[in-house]
KEKOL-435494 format. One line per 8 residues: number of its first residue (from 1); their letters; for each residue x, y, z of C-alpha. Coordinates in nm, 2 decimals. Layout:
# KEKOL-435494
NUM	A	X/Y/Z  ...;
# end
This chain:
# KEKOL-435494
1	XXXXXXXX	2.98/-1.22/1.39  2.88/-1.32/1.07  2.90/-1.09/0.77  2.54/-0.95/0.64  2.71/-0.82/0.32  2.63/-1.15/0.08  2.36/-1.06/-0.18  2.02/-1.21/-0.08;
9	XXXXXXXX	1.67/-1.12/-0.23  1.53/-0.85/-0.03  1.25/-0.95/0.21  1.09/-0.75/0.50  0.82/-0.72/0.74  0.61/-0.56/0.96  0.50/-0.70/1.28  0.27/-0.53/1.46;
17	XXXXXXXX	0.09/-0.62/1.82  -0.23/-0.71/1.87  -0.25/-0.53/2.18  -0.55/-0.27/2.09  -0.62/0.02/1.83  -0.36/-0.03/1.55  -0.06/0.27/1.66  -0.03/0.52/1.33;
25	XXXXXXXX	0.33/0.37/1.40  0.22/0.07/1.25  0.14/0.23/0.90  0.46/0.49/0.91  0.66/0.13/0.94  0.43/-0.05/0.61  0.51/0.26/0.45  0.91/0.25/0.48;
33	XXXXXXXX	0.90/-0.15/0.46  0.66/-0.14/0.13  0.88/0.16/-0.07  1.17/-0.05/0.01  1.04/-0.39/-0.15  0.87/-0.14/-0.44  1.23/0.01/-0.48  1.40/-0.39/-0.47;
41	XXXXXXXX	1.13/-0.57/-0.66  1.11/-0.73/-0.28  0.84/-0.93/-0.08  0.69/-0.75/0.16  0.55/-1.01/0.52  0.37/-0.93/0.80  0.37/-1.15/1.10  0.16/-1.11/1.39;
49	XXXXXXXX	0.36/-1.07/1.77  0.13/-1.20/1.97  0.33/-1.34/2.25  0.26/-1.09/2.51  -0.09/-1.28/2.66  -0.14/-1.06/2.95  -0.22/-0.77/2.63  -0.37/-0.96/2.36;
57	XXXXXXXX	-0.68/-0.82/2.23  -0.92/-1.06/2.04  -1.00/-0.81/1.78  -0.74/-0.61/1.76  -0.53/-0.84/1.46  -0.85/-0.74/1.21  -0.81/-0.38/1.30  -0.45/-0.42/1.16;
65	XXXXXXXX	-0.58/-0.61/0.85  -0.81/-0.37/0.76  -0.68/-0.04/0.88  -0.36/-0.13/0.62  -0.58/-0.25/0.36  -0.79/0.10/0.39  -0.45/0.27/0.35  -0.38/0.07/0.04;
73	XXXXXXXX	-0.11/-0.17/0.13  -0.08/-0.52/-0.02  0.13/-0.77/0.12  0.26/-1.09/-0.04  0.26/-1.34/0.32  0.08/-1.32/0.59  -0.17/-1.45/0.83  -0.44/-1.39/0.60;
81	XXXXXXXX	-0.30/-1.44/0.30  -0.05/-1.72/0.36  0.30/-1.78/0.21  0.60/-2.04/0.19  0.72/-1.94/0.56  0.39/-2.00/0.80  0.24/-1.99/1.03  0.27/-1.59/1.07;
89	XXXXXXXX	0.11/-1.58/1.41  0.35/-1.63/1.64  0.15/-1.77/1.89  0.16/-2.07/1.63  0.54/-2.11/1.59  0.60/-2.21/1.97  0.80/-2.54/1.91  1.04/-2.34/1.64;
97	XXXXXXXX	1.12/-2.14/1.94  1.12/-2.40/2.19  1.36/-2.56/1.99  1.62/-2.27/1.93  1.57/-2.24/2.30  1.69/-2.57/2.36  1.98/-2.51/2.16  2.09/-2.24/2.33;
105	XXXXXXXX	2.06/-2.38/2.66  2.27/-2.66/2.52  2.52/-2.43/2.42  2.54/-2.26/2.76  2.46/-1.90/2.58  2.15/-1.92/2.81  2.05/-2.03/3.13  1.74/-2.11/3.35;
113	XXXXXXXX	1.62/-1.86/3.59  1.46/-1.96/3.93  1.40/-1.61/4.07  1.07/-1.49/4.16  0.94/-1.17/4.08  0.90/-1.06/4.47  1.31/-1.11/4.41  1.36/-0.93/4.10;
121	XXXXXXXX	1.10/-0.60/4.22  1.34/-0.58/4.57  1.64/-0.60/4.35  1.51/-0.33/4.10  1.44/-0.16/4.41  1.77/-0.18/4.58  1.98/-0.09/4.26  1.80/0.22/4.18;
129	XXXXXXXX	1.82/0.31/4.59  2.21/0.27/4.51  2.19/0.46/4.17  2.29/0.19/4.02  2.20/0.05/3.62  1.92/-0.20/3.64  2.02/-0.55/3.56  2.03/-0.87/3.69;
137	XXXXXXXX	2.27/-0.98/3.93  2.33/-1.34/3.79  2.25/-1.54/4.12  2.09/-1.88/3.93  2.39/-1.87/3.66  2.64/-2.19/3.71  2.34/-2.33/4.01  2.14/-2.64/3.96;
145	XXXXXXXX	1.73/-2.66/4.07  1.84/-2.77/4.38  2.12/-2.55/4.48  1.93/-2.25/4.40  1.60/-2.37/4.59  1.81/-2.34/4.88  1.84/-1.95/4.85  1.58/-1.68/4.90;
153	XXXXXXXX	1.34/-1.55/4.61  1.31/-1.92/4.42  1.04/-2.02/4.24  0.96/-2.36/4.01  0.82/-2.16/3.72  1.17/-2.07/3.58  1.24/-1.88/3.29  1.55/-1.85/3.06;
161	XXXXXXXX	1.78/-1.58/3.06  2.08/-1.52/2.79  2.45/-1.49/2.88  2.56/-1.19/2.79  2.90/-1.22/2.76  3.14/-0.90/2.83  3.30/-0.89/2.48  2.95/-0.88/2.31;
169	XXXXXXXX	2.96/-0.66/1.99  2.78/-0.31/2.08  2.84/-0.16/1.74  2.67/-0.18/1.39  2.61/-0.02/1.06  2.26/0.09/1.04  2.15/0.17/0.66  1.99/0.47/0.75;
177	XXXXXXXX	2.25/0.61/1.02  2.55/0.49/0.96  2.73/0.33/1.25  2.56/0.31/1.60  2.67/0.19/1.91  2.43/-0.01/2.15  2.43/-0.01/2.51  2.53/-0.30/2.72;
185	XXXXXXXX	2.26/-0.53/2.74  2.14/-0.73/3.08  2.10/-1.07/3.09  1.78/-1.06/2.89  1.50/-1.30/2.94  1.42/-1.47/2.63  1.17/-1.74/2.72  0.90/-1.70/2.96;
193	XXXXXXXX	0.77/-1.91/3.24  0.47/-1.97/3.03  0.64/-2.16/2.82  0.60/-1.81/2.55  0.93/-1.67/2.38  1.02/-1.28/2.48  1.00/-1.05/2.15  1.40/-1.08/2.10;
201	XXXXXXXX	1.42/-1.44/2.04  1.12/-1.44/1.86  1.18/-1.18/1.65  1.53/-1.36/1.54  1.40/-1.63/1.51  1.13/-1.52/1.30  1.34/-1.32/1.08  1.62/-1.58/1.01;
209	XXXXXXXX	1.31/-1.85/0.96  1.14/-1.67/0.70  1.47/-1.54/0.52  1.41/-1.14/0.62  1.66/-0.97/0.47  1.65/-0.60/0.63  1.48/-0.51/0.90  1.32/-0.18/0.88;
217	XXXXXXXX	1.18/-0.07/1.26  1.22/0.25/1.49  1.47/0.37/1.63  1.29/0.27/1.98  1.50/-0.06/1.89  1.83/0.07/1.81  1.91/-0.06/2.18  1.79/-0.41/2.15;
225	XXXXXXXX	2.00/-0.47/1.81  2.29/-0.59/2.01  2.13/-0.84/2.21  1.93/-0.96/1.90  2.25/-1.04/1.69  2.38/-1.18/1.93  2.10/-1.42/1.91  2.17/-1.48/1.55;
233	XXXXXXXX	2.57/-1.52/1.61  2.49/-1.81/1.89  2.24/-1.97/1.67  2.50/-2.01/1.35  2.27/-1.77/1.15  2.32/-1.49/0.94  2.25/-1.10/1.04  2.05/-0.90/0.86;
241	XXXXXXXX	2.05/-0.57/0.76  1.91/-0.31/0.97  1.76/0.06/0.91  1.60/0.25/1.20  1.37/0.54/1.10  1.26/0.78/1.30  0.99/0.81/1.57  0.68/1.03/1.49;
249	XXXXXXXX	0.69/1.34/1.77  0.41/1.52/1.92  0.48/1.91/1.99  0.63/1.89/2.29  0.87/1.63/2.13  0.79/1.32/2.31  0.71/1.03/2.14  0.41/1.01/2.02;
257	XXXXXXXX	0.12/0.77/2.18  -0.23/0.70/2.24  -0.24/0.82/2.58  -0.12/1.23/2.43  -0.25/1.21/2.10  -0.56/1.08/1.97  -0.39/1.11/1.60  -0.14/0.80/1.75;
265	XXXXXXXX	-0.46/0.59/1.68  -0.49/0.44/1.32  -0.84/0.47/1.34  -0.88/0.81/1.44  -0.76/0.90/1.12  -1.08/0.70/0.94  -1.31/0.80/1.21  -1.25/1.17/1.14;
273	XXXXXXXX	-1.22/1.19/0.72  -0.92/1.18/0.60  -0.80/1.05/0.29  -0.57/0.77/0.28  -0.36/0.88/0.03  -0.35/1.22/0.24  -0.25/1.01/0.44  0.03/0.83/0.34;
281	XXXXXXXX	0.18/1.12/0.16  0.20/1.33/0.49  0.36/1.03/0.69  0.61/1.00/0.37  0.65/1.36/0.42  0.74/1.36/0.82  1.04/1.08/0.81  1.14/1.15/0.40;
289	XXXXXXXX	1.29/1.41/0.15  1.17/1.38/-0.15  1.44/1.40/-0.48  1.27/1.66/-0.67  1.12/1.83/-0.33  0.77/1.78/-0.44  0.51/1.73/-0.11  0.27/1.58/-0.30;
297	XXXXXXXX	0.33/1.24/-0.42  0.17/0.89/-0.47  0.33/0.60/-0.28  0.43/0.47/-0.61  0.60/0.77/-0.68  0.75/0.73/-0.35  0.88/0.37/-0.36  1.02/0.45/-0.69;
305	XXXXXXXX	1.23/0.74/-0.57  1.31/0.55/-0.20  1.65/0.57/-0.08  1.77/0.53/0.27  1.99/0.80/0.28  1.70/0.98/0.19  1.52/0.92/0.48  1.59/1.22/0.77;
313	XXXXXXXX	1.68/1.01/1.12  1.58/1.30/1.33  1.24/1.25/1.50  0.94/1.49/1.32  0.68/1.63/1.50  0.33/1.49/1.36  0.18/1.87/1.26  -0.20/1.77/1.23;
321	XXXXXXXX	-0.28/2.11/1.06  0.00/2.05/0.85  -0.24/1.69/0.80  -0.52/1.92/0.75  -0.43/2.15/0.50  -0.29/1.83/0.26  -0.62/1.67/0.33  -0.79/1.96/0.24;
329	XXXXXXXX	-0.62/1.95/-0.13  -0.65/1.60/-0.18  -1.01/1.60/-0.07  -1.02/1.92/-0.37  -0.85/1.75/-0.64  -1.14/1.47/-0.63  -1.41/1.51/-0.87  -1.78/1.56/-0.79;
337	XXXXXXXX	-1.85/1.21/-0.76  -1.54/1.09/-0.62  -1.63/1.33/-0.33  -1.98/1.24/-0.26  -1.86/0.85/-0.23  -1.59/0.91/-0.04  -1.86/1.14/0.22  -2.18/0.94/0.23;
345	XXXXXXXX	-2.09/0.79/0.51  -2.03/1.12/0.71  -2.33/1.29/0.56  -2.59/1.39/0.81  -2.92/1.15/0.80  -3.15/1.22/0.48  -2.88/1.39/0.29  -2.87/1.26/-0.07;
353	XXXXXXXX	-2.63/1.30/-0.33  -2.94/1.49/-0.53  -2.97/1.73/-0.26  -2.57/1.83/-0.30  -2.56/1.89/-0.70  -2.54/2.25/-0.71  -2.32/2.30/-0.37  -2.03/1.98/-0.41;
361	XXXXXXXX	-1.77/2.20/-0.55  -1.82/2.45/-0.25  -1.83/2.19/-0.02  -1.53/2.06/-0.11  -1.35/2.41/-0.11  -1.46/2.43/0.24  -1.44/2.10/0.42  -1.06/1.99/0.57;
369	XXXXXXXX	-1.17/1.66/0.65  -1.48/1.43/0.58  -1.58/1.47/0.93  -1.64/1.81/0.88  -1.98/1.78/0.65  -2.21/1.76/0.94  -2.11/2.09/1.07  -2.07/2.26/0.71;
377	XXXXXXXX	-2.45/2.10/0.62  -2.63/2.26/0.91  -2.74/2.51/0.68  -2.95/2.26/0.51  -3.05/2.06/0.79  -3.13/2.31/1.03  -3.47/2.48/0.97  -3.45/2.68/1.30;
385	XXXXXXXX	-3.56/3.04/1.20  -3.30/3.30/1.30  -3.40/3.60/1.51  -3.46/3.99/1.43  -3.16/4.08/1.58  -2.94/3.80/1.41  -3.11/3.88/1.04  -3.03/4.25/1.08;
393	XXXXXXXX	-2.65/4.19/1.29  -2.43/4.32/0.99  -2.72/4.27/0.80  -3.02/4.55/0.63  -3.15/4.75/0.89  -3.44/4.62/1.07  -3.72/4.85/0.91  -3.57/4.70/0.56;
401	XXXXXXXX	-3.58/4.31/0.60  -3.90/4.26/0.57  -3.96/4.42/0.28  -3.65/4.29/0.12  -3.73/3.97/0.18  -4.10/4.01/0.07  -3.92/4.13/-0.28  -3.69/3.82/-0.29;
409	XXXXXXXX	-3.99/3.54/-0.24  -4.20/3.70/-0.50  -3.91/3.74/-0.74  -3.79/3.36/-0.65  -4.16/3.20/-0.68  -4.18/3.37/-1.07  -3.83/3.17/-1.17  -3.96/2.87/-1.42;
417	XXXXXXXX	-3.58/2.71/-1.31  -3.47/2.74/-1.02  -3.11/2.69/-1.04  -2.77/2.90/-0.93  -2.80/3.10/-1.26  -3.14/3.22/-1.30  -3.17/3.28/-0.88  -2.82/3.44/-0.88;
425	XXXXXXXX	-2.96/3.69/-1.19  -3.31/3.76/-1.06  -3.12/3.81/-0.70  -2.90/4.07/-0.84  -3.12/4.22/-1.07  -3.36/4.31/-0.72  -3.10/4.44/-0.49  -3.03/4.71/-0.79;
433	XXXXXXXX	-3.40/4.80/-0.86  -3.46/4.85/-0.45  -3.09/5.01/-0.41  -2.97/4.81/-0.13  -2.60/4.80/-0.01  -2.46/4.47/-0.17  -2.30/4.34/0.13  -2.61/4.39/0.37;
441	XXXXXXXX	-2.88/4.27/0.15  -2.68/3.96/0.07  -2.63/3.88/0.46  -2.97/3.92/0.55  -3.08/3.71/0.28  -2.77/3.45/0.37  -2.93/3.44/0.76  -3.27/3.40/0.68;
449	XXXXXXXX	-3.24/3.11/0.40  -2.90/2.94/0.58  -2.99/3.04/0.91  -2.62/3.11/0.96  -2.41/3.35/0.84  -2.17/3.14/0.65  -2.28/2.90/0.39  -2.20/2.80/0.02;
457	XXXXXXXX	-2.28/3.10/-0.19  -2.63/3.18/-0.18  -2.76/3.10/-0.52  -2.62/2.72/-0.50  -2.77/2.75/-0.14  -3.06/2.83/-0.27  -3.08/2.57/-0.53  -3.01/2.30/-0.32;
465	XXXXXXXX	-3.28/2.38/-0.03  -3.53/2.38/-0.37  -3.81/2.66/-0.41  -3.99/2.51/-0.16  -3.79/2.53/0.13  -3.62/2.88/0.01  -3.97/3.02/0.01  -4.10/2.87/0.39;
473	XXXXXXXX	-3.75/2.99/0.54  -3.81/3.35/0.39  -4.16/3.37/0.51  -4.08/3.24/0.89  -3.78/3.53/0.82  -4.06/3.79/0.79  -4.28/3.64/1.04  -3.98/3.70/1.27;
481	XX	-3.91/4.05/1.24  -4.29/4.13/1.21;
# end
């Protein structure tokens, strides 16, 4: 075949499916394909494979678009964007493939198909009765439309098929793993009845067109490499270079999908809160080793460090705590403002920004994920007033909560600012004067102004309910244990 070693500028690609919800697969791929152009001052494509009809989701190619663009990633062609090589749909590039079709029908490497798909099912059906390797049995090669209308299982809507000779080259080098060895492909289809290429000659055809120069997938296609250089061996073209990474995992080590996981859906990720960045620097984590072993990194920092025998080929299980606790220190590391943008839209209804000033920072200490704010909030949107027994469970004794809390609205209503300072004094200051065990004053006070147990700490609590509110929760307190 013909040698890949000549120096070309480095170009790769993405091409993702607009078949439904972006796959998080999609992103680990941008990620490996972008560090790589970063690394080789390269141009980065992504082409759309829209040739499968019978799954093609209207709206699915701007959930890609935007799903990448919320991640960060930039690319230099594409549908949207354009570029020297277009279309990048390849719904629009059917007479390039027609034609390399036609040239390989010329050449003999392929051939038409007449059989039906009654045929093919009974003959799937018959080899795996006889444990036997699926495949198919070559009845239409060397026959004419006419000859092979007179045998069973024909119909007019043919399809074309290559010729996969027995001497077809089953090994390569693969960037990441060194050299792999392919199994022995069947005779694949390669155009459609519907007049639509298969993914393999599109794909080659794609990638010689628009001058890809390695071609950075999963290892889910380590099988179909073969087939597709042989594509680009028939069709006088040069092979690229090719680096499989790893699949993502779920715990059970299968490979990780939509139908298992609701983390295999790009948008889960956005739906529940978490960072991009997070992100991107846990999936960098999962398939990557990092020089200087940090684990947190920016994907600059990563494209400038990217090598390929850096990258670990065996399959890592996607942890989602592991997701969570990065999150978690990301989400941390932003500043008060940053925060508070980055959570409006997850904030409960009415919540402002002005209502948050004194409890941000313990917000952020506490919440994993953005998604988390409604349930870390209740304690300011929830008025319900707690019951006897819950303001006295680990709490004062009952006999005492009323009079404590009498003690702490009168000391609260005489603050002139009521901030975390002055309430935070004036609160510790009272529990000494009435001699009250720390712990239990401070968790009956926490249930009757959070209604909970758990909440930021009580003076920013305070604070942020206002004197207002503080006061009307302490006195429907009272009114409870009266």
């Amino acid at each position: 075949m013909t040698s890949s070693d000549s120096v070309l500028p480095v170009r790769v690609r993405i091409a993702p499916s607009p078949t439904g919800d972006p796959h998080v697969g999609t992103a680990y791929a941008a990620m490996f394909n972008t560090a790589f152009a970063s690394r080789s001052n390269g141009t980065f494509v992504v082409r759309i494979e829209d040739t499968d009809r019978t799954r093609f989701n209207a709206g699915s190619e701007e959930q890609i678009f935007s799903t990448l663009h919320w991640l960060g990633f930039q690319w230099d062609e594409g549908p949207d964007v354009g570029g020297p090589f277009g279309p990048y749909r390849q719904s629009e590039r059917l007479p390039i493939y027609a034609a390399a079709a036609e040239k390989l029908l010329a050449s003999g490497h392929v051939y038409k198909c007449w059989c039906s798909s009654e045929r093919l099912t009974a003959l799937r059906e018959q080899q795996s009765a006889a444990k036997l390797p699926p495949g198919y049995d070559r009845l239409c090669v060397g026959k004419t439309e006419a000859e092979r209308r007179e045998l069973p299982g024909f119909t007019e809507n043919f399809v074309l098929r290559m010729l996969v000779p027995s001497d077809i080259e089953l090994s390569f080098t693969d960037e990441i793993r060194g050299t792999l060895n392919c199994p022995m492909p069947d005779d694949q289809v390669v155009m459609k009845s519907d007049g639509f290429p298969t993914y393999h000659l599109a794909a080659v055809v794609d990638d010689h067109e628009m001058g890809i120069s390695h071609i950075i997938r999963g290892e889910e296609w380590i099988s179909s490499t073969a087939k597709q250089r042989q594509l680009f061996h028939w069709l006088g073209w040069e092979t690229p270079k090719y680096a499989h990474f790893p699949l993502l995992r779920n715990t059970d080590k299968s490979k990780i999908s939509k139908r298992k996981n609701p983390a295999a859906r790009l948008l889960w990720f956005q739906e529940e809160g978490f960072l991009p960045e997070a992100l991107l620097n846990f999936l960098a984590l999962l398939g990557y080793s990092n020089p200087d072993g940090r684990e947190e990194f920016t994907m600059t920092e990563f494209g400038e460090t990217f090598e390929f025998s850096s990258v670990n080929p065996v399959g890592p299980v996607f942890d989602v705590d592991k997701l969570l606790w990065l999150n978690g220190r990301y989400i941390r590391a932003l500043s008060d403002a940053e925060f508070l943008e980055r959570g409006r839209p997850f904030m409960p209804a009415g919540v402002t920004d002005a209502d948050l000033v004194f409890v941000t920072e313990a917000l952020k200490e506490r919440t994993k994920k953005l998604s988390d704010l409604p349930a870390e909030l209740l304690w300011f949107t929830d008025d319900t007033t707690p019951s006897a027994a819950a303001l006295s469970a680990k709490g004062l004794p009952e006999g005492e909560v009323a009079p404590a809390l009498s003690a702490v609205a009168s000391a609260l209503s005489s603050l002139e600012v009521f901030e975390p300072a002055p309430i935070e004094a004036a609160l510790d200051a009272l529990r000494e004067s009435m001699d009250l065990n720390r712990r239990r004053f401070f968790m009956t006070l926490r249930v009757a102004v959070a209604g909970r147990p758990v909440s930021p700490p009580l003076h920013q609590t305070m604070a942020a309910l206002g004197r207002d509110r503080t006061l009307d929760r302490l006195q429907k307190s009272m009114a409870a244990v009266s």
